[in-house]
N, CA and C of each residue as an Amber inpcrd file, in Angstrom:
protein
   243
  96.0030000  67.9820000 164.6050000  95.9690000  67.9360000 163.1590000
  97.2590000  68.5870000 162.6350000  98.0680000  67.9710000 161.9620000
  99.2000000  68.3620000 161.0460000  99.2930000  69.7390000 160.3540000
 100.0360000  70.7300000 160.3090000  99.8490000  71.8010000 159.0580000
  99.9820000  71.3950000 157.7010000  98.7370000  71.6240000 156.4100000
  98.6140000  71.2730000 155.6710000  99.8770000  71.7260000 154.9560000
 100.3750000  71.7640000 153.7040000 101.8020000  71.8570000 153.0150000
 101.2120000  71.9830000 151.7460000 102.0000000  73.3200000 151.1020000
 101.4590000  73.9540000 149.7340000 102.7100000  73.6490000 148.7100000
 102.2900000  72.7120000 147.7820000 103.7690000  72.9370000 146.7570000
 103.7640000  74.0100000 145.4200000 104.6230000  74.7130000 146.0920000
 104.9550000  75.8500000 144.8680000 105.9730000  75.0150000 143.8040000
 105.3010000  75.4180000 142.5970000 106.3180000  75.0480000 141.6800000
 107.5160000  75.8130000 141.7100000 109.3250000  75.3660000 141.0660000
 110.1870000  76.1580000 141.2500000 110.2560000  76.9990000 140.5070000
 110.4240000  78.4310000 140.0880000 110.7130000  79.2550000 139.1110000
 111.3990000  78.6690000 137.8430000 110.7180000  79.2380000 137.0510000
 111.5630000  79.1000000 135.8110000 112.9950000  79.4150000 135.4660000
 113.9120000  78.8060000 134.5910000 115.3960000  78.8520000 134.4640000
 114.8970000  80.4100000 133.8330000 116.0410000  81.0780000 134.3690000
 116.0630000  81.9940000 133.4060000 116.3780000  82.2230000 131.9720000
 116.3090000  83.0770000 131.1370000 116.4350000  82.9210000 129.8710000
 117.8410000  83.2740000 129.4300000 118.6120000  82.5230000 128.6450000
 120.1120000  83.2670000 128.4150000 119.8190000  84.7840000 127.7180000
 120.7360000  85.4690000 127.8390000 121.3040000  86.6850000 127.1690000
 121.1250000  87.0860000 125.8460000 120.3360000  88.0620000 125.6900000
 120.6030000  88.1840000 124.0570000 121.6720000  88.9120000 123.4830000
 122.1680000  88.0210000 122.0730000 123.2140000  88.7120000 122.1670000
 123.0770000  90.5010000 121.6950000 124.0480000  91.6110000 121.4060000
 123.8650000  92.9680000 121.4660000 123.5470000  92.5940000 119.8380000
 122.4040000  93.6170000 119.7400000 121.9800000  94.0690000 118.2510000
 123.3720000  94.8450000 117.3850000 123.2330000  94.2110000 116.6070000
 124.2670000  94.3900000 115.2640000 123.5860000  96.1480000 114.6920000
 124.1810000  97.2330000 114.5410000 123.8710000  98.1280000 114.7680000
 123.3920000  98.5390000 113.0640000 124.1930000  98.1120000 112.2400000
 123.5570000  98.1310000 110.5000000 122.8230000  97.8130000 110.4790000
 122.3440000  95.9300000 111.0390000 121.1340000  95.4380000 110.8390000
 119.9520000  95.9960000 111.3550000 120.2410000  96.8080000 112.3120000
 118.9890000  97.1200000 113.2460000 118.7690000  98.7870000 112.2750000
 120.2080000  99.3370000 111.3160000 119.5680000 100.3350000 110.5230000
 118.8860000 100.0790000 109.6090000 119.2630000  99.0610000 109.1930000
 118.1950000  98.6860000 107.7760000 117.0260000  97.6010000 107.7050000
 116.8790000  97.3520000 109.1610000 115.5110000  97.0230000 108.9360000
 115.0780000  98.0450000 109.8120000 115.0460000  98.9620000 110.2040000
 114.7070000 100.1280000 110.4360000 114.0000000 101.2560000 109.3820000
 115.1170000 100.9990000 108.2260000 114.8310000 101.8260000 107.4030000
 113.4770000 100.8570000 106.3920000 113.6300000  99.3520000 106.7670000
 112.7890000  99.1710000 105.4220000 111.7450000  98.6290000 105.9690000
 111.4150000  98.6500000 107.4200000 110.0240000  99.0560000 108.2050000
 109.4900000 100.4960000 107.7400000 110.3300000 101.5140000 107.7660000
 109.5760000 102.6490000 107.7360000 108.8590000 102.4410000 105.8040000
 109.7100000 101.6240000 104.7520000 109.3030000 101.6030000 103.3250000
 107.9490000 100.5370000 103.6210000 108.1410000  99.6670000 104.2820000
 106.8710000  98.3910000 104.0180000 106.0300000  98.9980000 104.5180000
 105.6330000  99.5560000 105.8580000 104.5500000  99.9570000 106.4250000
 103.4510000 100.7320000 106.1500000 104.1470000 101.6360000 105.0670000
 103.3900000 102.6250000 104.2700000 102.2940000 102.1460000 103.3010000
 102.7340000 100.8490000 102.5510000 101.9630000 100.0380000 100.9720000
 101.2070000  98.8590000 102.1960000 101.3470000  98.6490000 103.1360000
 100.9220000  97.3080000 103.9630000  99.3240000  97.5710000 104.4460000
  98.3920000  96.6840000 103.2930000  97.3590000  97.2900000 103.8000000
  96.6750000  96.8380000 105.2370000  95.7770000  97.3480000 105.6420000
  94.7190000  96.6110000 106.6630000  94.1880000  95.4960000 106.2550000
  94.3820000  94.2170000 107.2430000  93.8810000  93.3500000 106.8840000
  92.7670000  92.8860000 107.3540000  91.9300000  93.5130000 107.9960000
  91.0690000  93.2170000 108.7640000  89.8070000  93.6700000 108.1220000
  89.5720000  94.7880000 107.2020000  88.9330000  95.6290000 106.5350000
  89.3130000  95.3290000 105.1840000  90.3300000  94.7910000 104.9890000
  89.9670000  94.5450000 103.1640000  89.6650000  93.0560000 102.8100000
  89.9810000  92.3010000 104.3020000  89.7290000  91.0270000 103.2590000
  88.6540000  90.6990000 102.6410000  87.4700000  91.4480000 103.7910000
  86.0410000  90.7730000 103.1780000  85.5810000  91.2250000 101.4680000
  86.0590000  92.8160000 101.8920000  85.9320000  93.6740000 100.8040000
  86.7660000  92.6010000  99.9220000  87.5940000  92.0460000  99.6030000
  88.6400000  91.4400000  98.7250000  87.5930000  90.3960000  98.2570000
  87.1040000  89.5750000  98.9970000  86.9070000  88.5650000  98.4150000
  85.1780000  88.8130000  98.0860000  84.2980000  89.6960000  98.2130000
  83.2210000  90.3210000  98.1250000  83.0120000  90.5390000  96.0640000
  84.6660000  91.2480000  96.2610000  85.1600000  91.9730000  94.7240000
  85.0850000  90.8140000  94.2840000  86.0120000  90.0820000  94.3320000
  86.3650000  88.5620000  93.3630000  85.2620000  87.8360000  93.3910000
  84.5020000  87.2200000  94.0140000  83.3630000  86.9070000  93.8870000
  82.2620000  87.4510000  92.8520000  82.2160000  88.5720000  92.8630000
  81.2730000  89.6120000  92.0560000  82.3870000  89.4530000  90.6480000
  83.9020000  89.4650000  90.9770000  84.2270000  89.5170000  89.2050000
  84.2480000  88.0850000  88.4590000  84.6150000  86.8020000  89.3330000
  84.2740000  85.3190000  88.9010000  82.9590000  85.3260000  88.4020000
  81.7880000  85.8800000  89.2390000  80.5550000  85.2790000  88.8130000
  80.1160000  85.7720000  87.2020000  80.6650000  87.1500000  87.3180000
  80.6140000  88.1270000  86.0800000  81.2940000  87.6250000  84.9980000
  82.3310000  87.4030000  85.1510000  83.3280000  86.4500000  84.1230000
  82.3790000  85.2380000  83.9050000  82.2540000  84.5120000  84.3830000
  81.3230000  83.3950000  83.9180000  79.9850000  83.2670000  83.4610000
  79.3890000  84.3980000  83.7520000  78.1880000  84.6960000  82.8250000
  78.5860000  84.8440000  81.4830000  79.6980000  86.0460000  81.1480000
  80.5360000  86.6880000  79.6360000  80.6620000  85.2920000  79.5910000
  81.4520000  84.7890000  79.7930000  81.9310000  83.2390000  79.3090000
  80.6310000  82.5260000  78.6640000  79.7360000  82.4630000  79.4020000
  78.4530000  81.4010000  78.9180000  78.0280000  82.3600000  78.0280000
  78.1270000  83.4710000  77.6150000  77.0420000  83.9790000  76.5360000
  78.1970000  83.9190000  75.2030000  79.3520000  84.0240000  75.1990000
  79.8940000  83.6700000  74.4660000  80.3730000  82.6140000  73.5440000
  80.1490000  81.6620000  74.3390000  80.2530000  80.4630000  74.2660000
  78.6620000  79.7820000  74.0900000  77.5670000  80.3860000  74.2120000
  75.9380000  79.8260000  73.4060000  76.3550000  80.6430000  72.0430000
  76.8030000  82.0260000  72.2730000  76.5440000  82.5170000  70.7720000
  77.4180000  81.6700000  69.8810000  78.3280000  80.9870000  70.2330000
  79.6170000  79.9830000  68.9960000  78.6900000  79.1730000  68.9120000
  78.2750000  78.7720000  70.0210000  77.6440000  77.5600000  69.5240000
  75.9350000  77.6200000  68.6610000  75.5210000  78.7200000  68.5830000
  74.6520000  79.0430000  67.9350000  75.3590000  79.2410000  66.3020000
  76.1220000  80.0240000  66.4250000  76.5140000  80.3750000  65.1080000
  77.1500000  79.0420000  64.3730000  77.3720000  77.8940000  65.0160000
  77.8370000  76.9790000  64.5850000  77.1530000  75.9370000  64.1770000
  76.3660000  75.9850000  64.8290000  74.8560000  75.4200000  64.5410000
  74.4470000  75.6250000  63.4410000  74.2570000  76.9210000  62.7380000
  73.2920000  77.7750000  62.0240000  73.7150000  77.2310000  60.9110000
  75.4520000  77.4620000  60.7990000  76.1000000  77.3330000  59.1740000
  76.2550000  75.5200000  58.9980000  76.6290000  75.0220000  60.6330000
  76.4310000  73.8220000  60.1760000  74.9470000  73.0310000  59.0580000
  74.1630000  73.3830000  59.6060000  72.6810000  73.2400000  58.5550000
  72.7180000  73.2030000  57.0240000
């Protein structure tokens, strides 16, 4: 019986060179990582909360809306007569 034969795939090309970091650029987004990171909230924990809020303030808004909008139309009613 023959020895069975395993094909390895060939390695991957390697990757070219990066070129050297530009030493300003790497200060100032340095510096304005350390400004964003601070205001950047969690997103994992507020979205539900986010859309929990808006939900509760749409539905609320649209109640005010409908009672405002029966009372015009009541009062419009009334004088129309």
């Amino acid at each position: 019986m023959p020895p069975v034969r395993t094909l390895v795939p060939p390695p991957p090309p390697p990757e070219p060179p990066a070129p050297p970091p530009d030493p300003e650029a790497e200060l100032l987004k340095s510096n304005t990582d350390l400004n964003t990171k601070k205001f950047e909230p969690d997103k994992k924990g507020k979205k539900k909360k986010f859309t929990r809020k808006m939900a509760l303030l749409i539905y609320v808004g649209a109640l005010v809306l409908g009672v405002i909008v029966f009372n015009l139309g009541v009062a419009v009613g009334y004088f129309a007569l």
